[in-house]
DRENTORKOL-3810 file (N, C-alpha, C; in nm, 4 decimals):
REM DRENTORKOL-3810
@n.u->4.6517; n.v->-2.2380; n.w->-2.4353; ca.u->4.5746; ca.v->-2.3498; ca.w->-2.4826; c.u->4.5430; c.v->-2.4422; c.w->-2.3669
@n.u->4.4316; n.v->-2.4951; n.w->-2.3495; ca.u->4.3704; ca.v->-2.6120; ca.w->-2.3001; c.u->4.4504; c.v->-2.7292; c.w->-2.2965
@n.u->4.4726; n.v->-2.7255; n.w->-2.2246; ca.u->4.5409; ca.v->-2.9048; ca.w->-2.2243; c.u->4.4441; c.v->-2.9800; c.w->-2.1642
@n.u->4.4350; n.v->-3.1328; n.w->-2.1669; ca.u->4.3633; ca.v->-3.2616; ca.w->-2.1127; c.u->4.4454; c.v->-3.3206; c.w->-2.1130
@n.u->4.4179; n.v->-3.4471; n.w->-2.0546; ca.u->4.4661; ca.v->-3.5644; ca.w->-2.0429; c.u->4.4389; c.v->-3.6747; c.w->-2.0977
@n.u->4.5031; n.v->-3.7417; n.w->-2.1729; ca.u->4.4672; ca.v->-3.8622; ca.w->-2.2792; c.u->4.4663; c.v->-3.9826; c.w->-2.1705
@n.u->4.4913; n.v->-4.1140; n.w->-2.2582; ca.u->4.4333; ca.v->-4.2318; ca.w->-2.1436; c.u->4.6278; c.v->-4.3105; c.w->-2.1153
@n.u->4.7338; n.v->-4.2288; n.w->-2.1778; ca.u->4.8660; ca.v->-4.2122; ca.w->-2.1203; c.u->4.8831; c.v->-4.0976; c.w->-2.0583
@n.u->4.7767; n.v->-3.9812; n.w->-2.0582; ca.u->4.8648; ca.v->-3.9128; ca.w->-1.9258; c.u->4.9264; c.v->-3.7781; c.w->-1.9968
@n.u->4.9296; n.v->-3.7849; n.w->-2.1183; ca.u->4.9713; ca.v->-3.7113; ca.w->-2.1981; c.u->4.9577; c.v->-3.5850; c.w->-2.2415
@n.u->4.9764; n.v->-3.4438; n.w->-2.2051; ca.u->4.9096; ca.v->-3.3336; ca.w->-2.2661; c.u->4.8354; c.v->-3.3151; c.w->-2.4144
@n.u->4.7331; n.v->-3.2892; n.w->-2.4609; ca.u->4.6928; ca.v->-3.2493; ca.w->-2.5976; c.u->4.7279; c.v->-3.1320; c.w->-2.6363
@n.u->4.7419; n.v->-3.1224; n.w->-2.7369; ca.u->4.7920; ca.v->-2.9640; ca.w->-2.7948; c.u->4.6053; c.v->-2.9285; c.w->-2.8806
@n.u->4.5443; n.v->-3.0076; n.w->-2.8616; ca.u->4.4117; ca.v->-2.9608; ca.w->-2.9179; c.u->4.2828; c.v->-2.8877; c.w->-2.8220
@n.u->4.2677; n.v->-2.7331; n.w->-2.8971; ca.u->4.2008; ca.v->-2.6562; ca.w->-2.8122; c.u->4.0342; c.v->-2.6822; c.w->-2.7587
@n.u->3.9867; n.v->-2.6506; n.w->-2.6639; ca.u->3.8613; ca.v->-2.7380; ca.w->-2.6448; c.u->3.7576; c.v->-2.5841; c.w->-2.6265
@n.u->3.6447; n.v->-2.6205; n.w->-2.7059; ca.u->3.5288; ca.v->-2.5165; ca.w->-2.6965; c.u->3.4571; c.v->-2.5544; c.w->-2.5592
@n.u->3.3314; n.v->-2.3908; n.w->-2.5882; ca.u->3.2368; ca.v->-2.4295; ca.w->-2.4465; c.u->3.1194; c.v->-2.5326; c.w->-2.5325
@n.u->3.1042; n.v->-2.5192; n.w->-2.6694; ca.u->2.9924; ca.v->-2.5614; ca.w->-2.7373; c.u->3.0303; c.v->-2.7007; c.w->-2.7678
@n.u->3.1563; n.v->-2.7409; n.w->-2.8204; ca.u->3.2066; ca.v->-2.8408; ca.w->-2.8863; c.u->3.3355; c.v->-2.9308; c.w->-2.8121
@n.u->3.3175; n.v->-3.0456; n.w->-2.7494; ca.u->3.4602; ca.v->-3.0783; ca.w->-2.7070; c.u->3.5334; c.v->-3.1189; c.w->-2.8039
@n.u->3.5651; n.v->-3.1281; n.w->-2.9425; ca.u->3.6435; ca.v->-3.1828; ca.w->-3.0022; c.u->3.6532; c.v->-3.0535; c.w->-3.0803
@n.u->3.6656; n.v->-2.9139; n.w->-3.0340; ca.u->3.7013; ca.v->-2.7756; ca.w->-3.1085; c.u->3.6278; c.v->-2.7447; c.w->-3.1981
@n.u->3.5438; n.v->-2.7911; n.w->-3.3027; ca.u->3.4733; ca.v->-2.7344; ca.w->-3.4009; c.u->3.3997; c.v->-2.6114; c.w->-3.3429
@n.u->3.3899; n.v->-2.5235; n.w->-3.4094; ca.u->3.2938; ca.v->-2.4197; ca.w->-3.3935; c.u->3.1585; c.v->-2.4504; c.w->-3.4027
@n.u->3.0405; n.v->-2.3971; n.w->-3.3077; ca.u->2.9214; ca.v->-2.4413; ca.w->-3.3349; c.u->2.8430; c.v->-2.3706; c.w->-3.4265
@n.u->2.7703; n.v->-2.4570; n.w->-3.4778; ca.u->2.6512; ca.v->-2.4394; ca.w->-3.6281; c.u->2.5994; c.v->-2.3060; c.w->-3.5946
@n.u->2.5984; n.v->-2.1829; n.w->-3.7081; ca.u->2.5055; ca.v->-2.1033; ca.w->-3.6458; c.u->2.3768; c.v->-2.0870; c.w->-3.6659
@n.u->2.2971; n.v->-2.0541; n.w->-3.5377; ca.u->2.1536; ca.v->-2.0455; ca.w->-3.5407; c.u->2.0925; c.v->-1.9841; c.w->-3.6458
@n.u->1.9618; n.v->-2.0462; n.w->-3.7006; ca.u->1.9304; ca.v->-1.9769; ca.w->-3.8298; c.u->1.7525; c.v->-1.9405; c.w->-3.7287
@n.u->1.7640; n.v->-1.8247; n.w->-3.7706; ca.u->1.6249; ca.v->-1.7092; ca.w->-3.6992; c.u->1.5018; c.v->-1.7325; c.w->-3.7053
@n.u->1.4427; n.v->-1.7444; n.w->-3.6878; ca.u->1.2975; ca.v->-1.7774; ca.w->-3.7231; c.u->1.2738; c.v->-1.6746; c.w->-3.7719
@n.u->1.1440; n.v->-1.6389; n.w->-3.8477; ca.u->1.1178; ca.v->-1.4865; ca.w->-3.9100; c.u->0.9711; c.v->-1.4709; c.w->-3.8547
@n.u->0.9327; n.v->-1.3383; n.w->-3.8506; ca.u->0.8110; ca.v->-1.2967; ca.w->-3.7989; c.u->0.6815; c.v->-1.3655; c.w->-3.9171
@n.u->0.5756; n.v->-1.3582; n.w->-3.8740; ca.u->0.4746; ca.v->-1.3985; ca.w->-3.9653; c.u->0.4349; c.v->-1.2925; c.w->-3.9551
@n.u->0.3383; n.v->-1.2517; n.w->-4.0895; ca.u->0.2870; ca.v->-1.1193; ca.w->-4.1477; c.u->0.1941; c.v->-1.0742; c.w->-4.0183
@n.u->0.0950; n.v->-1.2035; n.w->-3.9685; ca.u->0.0452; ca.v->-1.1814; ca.w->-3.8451; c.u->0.0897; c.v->-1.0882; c.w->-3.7084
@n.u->0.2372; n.v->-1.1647; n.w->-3.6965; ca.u->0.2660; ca.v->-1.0925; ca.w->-3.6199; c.u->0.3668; c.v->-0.9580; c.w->-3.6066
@n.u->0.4276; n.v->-0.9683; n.w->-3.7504; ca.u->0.4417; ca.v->-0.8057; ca.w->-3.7659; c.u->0.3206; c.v->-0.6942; c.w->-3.8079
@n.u->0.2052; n.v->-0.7605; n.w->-3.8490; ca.u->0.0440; ca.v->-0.6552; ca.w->-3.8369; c.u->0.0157; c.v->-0.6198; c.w->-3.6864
@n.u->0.0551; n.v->-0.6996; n.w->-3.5742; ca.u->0.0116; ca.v->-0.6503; ca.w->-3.4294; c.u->0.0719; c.v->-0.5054; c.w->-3.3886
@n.u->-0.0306; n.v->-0.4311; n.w->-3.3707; ca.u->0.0274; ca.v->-0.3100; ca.w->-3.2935; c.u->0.1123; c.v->-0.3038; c.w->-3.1615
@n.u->0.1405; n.v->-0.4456; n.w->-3.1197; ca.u->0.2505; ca.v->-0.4221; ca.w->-3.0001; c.u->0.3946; c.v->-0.4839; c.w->-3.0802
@n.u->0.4299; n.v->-0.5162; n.w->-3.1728; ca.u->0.5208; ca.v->-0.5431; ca.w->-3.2667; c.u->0.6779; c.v->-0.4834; c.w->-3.2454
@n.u->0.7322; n.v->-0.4729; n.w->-3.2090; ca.u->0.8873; ca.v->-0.3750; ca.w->-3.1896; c.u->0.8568; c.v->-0.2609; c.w->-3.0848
@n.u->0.7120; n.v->-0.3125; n.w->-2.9636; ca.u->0.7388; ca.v->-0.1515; ca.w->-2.9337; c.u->0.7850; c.v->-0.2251; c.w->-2.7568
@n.u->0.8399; n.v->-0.1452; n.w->-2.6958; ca.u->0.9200; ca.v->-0.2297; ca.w->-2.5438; c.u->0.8335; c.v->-0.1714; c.w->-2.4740
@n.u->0.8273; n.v->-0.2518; n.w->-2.3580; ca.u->0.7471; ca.v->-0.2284; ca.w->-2.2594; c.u->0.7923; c.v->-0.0851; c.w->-2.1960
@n.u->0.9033; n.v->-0.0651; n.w->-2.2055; ca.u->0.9937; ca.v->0.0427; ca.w->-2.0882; c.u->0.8628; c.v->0.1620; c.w->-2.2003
@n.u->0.8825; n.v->0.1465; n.w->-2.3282; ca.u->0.8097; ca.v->0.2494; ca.w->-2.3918; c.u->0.6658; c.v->0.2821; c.w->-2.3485
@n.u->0.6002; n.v->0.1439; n.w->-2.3956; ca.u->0.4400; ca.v->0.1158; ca.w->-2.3660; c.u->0.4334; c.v->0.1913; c.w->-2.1912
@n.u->0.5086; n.v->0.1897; n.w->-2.0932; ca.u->0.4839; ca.v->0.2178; ca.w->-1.9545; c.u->0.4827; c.v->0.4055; c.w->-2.0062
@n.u->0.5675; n.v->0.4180; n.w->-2.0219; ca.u->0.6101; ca.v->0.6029; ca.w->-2.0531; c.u->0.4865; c.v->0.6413; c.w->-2.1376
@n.u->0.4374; n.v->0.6126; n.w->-2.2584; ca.u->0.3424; ca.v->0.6387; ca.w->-2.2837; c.u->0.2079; c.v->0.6671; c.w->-2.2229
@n.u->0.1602; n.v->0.5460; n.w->-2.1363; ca.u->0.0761; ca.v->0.5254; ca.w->-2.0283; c.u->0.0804; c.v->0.6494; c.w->-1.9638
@n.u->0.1811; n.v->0.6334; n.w->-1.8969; ca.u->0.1904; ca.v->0.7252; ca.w->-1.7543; c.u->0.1907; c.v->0.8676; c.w->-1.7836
@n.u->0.2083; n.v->0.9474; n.w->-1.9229; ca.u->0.2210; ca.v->1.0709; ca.w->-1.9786; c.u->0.1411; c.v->1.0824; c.w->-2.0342
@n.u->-0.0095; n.v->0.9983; n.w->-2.0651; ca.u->-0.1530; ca.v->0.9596; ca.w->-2.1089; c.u->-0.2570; c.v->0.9991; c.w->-2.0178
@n.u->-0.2075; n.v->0.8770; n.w->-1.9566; ca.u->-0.3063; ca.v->0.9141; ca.w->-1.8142; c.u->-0.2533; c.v->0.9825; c.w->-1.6867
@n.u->-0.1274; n.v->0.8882; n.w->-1.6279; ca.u->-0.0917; ca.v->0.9037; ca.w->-1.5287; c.u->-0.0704; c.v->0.8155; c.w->-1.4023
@n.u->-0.0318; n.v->0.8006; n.w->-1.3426; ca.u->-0.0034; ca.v->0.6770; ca.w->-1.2307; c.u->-0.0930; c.v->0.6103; c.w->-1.1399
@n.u->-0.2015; n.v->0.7902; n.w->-1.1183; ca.u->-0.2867; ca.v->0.7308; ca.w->-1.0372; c.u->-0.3765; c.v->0.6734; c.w->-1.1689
@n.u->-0.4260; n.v->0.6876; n.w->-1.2457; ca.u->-0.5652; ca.v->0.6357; ca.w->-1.3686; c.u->-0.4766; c.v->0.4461; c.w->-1.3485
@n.u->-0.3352; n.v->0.4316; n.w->-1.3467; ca.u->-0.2634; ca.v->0.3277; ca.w->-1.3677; c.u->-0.3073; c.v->0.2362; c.w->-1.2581
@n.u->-0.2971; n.v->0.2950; n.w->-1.1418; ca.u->-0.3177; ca.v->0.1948; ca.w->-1.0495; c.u->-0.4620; c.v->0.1748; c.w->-0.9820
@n.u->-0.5747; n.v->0.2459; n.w->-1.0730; ca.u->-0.6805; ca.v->0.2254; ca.w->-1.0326; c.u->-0.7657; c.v->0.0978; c.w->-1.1448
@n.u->-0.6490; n.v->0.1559; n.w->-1.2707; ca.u->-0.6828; ca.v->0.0332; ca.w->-1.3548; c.u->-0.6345; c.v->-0.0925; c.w->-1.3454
@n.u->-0.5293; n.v->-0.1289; n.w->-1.2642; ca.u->-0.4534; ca.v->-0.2420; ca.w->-1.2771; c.u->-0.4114; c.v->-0.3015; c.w->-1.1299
@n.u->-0.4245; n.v->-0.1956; n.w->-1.0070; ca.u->-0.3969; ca.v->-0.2358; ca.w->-0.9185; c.u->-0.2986; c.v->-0.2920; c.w->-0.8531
@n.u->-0.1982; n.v->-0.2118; n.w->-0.9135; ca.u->-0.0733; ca.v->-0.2463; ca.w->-0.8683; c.u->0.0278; c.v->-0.1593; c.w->-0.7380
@n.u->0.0557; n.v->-0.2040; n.w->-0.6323; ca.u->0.0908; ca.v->-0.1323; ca.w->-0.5160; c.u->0.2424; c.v->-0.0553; c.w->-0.6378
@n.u->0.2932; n.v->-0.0749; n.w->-0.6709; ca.u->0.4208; ca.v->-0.0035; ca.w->-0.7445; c.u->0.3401; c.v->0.1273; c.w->-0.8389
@n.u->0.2252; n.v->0.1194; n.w->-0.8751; ca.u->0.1840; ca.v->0.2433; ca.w->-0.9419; c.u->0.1516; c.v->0.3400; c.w->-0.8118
@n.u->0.1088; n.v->0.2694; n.w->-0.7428; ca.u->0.0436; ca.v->0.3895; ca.w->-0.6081; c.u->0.1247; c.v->0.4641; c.w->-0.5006
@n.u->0.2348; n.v->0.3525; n.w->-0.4612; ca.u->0.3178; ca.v->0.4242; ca.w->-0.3525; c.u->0.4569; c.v->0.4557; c.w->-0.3984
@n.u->0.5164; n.v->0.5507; n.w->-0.4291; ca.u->0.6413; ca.v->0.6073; ca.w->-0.4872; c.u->0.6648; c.v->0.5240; c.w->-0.5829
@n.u->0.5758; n.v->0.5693; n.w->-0.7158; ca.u->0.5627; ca.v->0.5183; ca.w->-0.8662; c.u->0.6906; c.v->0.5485; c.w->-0.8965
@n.u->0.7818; n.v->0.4429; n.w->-0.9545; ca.u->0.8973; ca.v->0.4275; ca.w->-1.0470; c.u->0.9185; c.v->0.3462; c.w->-1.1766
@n.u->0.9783; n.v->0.4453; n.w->-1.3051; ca.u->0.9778; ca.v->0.3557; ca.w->-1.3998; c.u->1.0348; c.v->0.1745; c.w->-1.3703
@n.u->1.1950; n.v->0.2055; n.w->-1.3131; ca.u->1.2481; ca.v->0.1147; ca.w->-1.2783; c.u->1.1588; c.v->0.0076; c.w->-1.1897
@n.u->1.1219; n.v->0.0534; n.w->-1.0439; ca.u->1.0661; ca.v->-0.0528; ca.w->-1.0002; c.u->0.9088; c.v->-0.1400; c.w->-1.0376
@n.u->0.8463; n.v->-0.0148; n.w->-1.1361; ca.u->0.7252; ca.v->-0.0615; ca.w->-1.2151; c.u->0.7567; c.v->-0.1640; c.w->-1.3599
@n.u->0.8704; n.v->-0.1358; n.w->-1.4534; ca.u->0.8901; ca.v->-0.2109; ca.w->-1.4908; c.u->0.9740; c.v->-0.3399; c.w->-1.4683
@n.u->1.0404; n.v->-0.3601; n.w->-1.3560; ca.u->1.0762; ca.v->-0.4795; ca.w->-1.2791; c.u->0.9367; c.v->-0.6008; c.w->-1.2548
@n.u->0.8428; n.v->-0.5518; n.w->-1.2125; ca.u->0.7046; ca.v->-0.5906; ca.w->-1.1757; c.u->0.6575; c.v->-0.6712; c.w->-1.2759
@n.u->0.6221; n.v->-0.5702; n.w->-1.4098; ca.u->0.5872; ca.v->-0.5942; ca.w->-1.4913; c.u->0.6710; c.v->-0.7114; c.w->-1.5666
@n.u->0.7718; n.v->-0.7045; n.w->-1.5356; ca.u->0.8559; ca.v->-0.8275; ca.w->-1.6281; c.u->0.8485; c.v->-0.9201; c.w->-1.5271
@n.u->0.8567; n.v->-0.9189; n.w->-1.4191; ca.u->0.7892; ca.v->-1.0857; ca.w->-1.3575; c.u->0.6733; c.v->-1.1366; c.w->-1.3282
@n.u->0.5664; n.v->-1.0237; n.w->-1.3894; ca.u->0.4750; ca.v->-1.0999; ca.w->-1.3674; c.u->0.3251; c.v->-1.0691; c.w->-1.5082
@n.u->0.3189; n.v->-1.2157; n.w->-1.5509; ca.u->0.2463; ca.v->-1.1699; ca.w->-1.6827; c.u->0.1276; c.v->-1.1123; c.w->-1.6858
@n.u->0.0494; n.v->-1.1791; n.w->-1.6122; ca.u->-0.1079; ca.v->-1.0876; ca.w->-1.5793; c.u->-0.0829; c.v->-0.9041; c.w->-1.5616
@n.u->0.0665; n.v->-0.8774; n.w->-1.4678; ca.u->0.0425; ca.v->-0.7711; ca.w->-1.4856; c.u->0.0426; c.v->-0.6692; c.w->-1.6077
@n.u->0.1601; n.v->-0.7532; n.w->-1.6566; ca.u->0.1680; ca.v->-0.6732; ca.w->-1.8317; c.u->0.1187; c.v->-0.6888; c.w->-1.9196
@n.u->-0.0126; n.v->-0.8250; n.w->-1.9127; ca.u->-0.1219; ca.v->-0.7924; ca.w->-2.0121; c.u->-0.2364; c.v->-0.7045; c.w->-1.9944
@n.u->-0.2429; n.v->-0.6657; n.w->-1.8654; ca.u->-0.3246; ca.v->-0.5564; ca.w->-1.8279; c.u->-0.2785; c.v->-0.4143; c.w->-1.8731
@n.u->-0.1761; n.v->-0.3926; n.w->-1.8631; ca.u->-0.0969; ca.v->-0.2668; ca.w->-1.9411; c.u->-0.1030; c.v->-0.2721; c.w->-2.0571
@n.u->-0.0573; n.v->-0.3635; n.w->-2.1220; ca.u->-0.0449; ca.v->-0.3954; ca.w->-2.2728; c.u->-0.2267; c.v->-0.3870; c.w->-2.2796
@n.u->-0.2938; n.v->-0.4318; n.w->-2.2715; ca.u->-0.4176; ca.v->-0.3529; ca.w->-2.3044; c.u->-0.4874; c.v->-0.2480; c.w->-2.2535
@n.u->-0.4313; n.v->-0.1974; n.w->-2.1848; ca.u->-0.4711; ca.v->-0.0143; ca.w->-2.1438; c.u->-0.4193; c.v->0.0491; c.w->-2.2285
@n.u->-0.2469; n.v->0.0099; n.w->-2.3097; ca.u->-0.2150; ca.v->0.0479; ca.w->-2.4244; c.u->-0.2595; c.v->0.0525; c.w->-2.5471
@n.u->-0.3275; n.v->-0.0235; n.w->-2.5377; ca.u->-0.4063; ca.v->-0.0882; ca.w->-2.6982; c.u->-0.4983; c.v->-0.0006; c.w->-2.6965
@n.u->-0.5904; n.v->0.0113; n.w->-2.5967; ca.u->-0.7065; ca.v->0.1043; ca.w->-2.5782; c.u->-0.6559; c.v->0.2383; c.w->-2.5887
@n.u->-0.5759; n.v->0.2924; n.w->-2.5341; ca.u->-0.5066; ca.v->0.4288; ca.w->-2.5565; c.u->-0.4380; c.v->0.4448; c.w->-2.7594
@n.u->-0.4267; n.v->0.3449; n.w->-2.7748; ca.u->-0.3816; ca.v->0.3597; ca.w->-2.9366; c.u->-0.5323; c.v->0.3723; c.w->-3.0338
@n.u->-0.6139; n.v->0.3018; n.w->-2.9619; ca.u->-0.7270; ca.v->0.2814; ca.w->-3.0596; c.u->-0.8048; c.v->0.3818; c.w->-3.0166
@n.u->-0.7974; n.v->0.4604; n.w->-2.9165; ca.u->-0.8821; ca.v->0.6183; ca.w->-2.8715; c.u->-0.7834; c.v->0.6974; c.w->-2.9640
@n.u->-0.6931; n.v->0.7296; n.w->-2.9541; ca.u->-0.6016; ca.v->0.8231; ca.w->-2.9867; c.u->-0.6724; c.v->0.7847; c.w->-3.1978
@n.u->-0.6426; n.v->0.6704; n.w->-3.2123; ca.u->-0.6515; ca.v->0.6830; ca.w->-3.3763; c.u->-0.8042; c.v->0.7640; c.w->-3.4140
@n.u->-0.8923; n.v->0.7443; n.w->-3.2626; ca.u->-1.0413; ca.v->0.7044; ca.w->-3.3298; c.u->-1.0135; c.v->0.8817; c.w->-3.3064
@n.u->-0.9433; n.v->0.9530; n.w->-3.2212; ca.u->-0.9975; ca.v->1.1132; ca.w->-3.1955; c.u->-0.9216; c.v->1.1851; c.w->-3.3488
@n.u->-0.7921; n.v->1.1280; n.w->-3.3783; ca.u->-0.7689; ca.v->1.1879; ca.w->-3.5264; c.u->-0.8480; c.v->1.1442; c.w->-3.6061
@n.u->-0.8582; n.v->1.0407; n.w->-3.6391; ca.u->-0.9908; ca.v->1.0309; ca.w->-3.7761; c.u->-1.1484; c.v->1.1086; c.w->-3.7585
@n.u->-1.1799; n.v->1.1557; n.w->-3.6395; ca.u->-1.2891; ca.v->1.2343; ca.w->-3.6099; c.u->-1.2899; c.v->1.3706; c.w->-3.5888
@n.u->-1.1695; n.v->1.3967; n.w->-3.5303; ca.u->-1.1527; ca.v->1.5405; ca.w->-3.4658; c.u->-1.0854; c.v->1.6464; c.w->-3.5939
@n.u->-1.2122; n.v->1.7377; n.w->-3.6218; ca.u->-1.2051; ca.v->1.8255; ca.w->-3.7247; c.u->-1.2801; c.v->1.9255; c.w->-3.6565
END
């Protein structure tokens, strides 16, 4: 147990939180919930690590870095160091995230046509 010091000097026998100094447990967070909006978006539950693998087994690394221009697609392409990139920097992953979108909305448009 935690001990302090009172204003004699005194040990406390009362345990001290990281959230609460007087021990209570803290309130728990209540979630926000998705709006219908944004569980209708087709990027909804899907991870980037995915959206990249898709891409790159679509097109390919080079179609990647001619679309987006990124030195990590062109010179010794890696999931790891491509999605590092992508998570620090947003322009780059809205450019992916819509090469994805476009690859979902070709792909739907060739099954509803292709007979």
């Amino acid at each position: 147990m935690d001990t302090e010091s009172n204003s004699e000097n005194k040990p406390t026998d009362q345990p001290k939180t990281k959230d609460d100094p007087h021990g209570q447990p803290p309130a728990k967070k209540i979630r926000r919930q998705a709006t219908q909006e944004e569980l209708a978006h087709p990027l909804h539950g899907v991870k980037l690590v995915e959206i990249l693998e898709s891409l790159v087994a679509y097109y390919g690394w080079e179609y990647l870095f001619n679309e987006v221009n990124i030195l990590c697609f062109k010179h010794n392409p890696t999931m790891k160091h491509s999605l590092k990139f992508l998570r620090k920097f947003k322009w780059a992953r809205e450019h992916v995230e819509d090469i994805y979108m476009d690859m979902v909305e070709d792909e739907a448009y060739q099954k509803k046509y292709r007979k």
